[in-house]
C-alpha positions in Angstrom: 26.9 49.8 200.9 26.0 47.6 203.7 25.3 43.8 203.7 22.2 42.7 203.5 20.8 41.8 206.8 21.6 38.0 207.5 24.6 38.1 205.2 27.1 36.1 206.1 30.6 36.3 204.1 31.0 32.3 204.5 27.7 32.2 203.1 27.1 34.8 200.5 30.9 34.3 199.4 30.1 31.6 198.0 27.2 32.0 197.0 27.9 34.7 194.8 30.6 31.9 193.3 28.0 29.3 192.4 25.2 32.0 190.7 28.2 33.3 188.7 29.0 29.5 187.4 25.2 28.7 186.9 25.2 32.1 185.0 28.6 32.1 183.3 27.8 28.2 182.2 24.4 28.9 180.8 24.5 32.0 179.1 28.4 32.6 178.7 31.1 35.7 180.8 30.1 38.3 178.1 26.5 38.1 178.5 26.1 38.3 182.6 26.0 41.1 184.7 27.1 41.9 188.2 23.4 43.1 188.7 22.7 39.7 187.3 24.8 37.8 189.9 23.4 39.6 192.4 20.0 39.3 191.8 20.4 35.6 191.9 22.1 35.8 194.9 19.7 38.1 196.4 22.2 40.9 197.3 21.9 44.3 195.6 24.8 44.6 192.8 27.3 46.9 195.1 27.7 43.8 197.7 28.9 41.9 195.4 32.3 44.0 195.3 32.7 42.6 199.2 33.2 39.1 197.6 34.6 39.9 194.6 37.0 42.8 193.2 35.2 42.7 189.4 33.2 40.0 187.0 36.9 38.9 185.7 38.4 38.2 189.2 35.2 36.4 189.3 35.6 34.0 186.4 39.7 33.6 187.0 38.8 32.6 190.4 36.1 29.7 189.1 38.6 28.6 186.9 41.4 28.3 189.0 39.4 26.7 191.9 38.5 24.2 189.2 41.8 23.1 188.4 43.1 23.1 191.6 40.8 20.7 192.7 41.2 18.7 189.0 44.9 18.7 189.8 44.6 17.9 193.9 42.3 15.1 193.0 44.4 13.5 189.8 47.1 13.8 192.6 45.0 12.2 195.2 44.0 8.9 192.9 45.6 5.5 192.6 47.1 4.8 189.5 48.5 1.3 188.5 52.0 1.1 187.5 51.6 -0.5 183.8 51.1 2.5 181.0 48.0 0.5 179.7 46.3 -0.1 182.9 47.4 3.8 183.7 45.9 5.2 181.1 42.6 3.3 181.5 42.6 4.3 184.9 43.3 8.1 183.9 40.6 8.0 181.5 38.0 6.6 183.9 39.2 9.9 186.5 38.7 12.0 183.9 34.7 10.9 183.5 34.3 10.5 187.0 35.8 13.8 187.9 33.8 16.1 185.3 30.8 14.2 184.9 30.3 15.5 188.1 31.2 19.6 187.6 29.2 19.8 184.1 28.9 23.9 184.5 32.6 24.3 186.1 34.3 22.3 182.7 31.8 24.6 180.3 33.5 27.4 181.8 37.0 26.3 182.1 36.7 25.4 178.2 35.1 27.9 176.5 35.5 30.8 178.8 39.3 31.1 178.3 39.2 33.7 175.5 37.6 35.8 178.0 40.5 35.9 180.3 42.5 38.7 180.5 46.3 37.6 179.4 47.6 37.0 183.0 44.6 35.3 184.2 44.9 33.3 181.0 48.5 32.8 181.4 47.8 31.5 185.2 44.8 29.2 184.1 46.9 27.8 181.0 50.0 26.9 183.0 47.2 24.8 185.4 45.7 23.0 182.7 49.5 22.2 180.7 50.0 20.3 184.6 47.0 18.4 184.0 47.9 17.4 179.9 51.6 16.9 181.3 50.0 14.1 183.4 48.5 12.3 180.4 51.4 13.0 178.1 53.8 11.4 180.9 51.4 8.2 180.8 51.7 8.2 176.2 55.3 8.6 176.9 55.9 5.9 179.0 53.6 3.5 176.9 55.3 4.6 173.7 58.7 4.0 175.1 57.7 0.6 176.6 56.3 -0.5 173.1 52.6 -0.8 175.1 51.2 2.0 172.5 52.1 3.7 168.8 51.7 7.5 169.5 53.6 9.2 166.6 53.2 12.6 168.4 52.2 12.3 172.3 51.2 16.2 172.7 48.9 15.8 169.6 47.6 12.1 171.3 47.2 14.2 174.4 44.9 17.0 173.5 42.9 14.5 171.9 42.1 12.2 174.1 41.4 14.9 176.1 38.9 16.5 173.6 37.0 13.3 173.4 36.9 12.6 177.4 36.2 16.1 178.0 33.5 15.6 175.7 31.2 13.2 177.3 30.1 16.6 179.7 28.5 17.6 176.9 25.7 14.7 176.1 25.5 12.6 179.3 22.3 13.1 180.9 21.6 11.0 184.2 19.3 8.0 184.0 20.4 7.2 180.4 20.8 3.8 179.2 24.4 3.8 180.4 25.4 4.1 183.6 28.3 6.8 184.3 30.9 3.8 185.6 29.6 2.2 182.1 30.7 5.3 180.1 33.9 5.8 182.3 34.5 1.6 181.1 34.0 2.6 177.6 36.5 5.7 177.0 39.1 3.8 178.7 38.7 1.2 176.4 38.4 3.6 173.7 41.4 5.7 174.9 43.6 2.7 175.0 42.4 1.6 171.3 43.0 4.9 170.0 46.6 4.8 171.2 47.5 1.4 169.8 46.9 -0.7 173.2 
């Protein structure tokens, strides 16, 4: 099928990308259509196959590009030397970061089941980089007496639960400010781990 006339692939590529998160986020993978993508995009449903191979490729490729830029960005920030100060710093990424990609850490949460088991292999050796990165910081702090962790994997996935969490209730214009909520989960984190 042709493109549509004034399609552009470094448009309507990505395009196609961001009606597919909107979708995916608000009504869940198993419940959208290709025809639905493409009618949000405004493309009639066999385009969408010049973008994409298939609605999976489609939702490993959301995910991955969401990690990638999790992990290039955690990469990318400043962190202090001290296991306490580090993990408030980590903690205050963590808001920052996914405050600001609500739809993209829906899908990269609750979308996994829906992976087929390479994507999901793929997407979960991603996210163990990311946990590995917290779990380095519990380590450290547990070995330099800064924090009592009994179990740093378990203290890991938790933390990240909670500060994963705050995606879920924020709402902009609130009476706290995001750089207040970042303040308070670091604070938080640290308490929970004994600091």
């Amino acid at each position: 099928m042709a493109r549509k006339t004034g399609s552009h692939s470094e448009i309507t590529g990505p395009r196609v990308r961001a009606a597919a998160q909107r979708l995916f986020a608000q009504h869940g993978f198993a419940a959208v259509s290709m025809r639905q993508i493409a009618a949000e995009v405004g493309v009639q449903a066999g385009a969408l196959y010049l973008y994409t191979p298939d609605k999976q490729s489609l939702l490993a490729e959301l995910m991955t590009d969401h990690m990638h830029d999790l992990l290039a960005a955690l990469a990318a920030e400043s962190m202090p030397a001290d296991p306490v100060a580090r993990l408030a710093a980590f903690a205050r990424f963590h808001i920052r970061f996914h405050l600001e990609r609500p739809e993209a850490v829906f899908i990269a949460y609750m979308e996994l089941r829906n992976l087929t088991p390479g994507n999901f292999t793929r997407i979960e050796a991603m996210r163990r980089q990311y946990e590995d990165a917290l779990e380095a910081i519990l380590r450290a702090g547990t070995a330099a007496g800064a924090f009592r962790v009994p179990d740093t994997k378990l203290a890991t996935l938790a933390l990240i639960a909670m500060l994963t969490g705050v995606t879920t209730w924020y709402r902009e214009g609130g009476r706290l400010t995001r750089a207040d909520v970042a303040d308070i989960y670091a604070d938080m984190a640290c308490k929970s781990v004994g600091a």
